[in-house]
N, C-alpha and C positions, 0 to 999 in steps of 0.2 A: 542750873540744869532743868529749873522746873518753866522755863521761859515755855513759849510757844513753836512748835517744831520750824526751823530754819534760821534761828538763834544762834552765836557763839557762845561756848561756853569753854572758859579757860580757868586751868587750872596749876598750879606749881609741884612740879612732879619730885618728891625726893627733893625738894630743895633747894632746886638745881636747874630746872627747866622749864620754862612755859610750855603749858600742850594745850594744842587747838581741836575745839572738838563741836560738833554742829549739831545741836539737840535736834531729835528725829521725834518726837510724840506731843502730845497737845499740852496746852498749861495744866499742869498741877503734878503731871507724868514726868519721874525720873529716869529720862534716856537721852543718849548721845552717841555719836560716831567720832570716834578718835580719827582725825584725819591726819595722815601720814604724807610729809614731799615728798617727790619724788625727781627722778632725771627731768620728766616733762616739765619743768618748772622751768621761763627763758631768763630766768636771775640766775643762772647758775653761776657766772659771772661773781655776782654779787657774791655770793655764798661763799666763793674762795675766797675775796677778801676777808671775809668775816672769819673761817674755818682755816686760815693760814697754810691753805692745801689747794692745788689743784687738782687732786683726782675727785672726778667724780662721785666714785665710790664711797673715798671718806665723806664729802659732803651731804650726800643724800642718806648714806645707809641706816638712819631713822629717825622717829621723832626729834629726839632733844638734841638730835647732829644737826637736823636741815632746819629748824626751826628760826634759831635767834640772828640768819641776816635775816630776816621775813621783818624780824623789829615787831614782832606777835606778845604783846604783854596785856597785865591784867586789865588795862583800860580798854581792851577790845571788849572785855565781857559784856556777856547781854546785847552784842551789836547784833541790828535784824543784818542777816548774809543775804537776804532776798531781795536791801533795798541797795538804792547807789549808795557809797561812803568808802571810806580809806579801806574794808575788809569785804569782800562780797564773794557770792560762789558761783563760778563762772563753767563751762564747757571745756572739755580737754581738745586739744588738737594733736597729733590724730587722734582718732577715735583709741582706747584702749583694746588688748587685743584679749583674752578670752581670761574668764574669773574664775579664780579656784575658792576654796576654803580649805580652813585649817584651826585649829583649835587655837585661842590666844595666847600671848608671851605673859610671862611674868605675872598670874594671878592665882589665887588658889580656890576661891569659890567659882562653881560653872565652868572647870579649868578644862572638862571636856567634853564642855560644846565646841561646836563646829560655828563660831560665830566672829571669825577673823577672814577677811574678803581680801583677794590680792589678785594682781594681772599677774598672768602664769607666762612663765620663761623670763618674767625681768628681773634683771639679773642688781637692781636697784632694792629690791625686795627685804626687807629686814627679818634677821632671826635665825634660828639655824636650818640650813638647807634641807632636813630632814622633812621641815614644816612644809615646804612647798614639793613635794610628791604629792600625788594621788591619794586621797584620804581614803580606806577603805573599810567599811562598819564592821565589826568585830562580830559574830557571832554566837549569838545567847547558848550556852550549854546545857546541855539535857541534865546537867548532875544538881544546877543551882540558879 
């Protein structure tokens, strides 16, 4: 994660699953964006072979579901995404339609920031529906 910002950096989540995640800040800085599939992906094909399912829904519905037909293991780490080669990051088609936020899943530190990004109404979205409503700022009270 301390690579140079447009890096992969993978990691073994629980034991269980690879996650792909694309450092965002310069060398020596530890940050990354978790990047999530989603429907837009044209392997969905693929995916059912791999998830023994054809719905959609189970396929994509998050990291460690859409990931392992991608075949995203730890030998991607440290690949530049900005140059050619088997991992790169590429443009969506269509365009994605409009971005919410939401505090993130599954952490306890920083647990409410506002620091989870998702295309609003898709319905491909992981987490509980509650997360993708309208975030609205809570107001500081005069007692404390």
């Amino acid at each position: 994660m301390y690579l140079a910002h447009g890096h992969a950096y993978i990691f073994f989540s629980y034991g269980a699953h690879f996650m792909l995640n694309v450092v965002s800040e310069p060398v020596g800085t530890a940050a990354a964006i978790l990047i999530a599939p989603s429907n837009r992906f044209k392997a969905a094909s693929s995916c059912s072979a791999h998830r023994k399912t054809t719905r959609l829904l189970d396929i994509t519905r998050g990291p460690p579901d859409a990931w392992p037909p991608f075949q995203i293991y730890r030998r991607h780490d440290g690949l530049d995404l900005c140059a050619p080669g088997s991992l790169w990051l590429g443009e969506t088609s269509p365009p994605i339609g409009p971005i919410g936020k939401t505090v993130r899943i599954g952490i306890t530190r920083a647990a409410d920031q506002l620091l989870r990004f998702y295309e609003r109404g898709n319905p491909f979205v992981s987490g509980p529906k509650r997360f993708l409503l309208p975030v609205t700022p809570r107001k500081k009270s005069s007692f404390g």
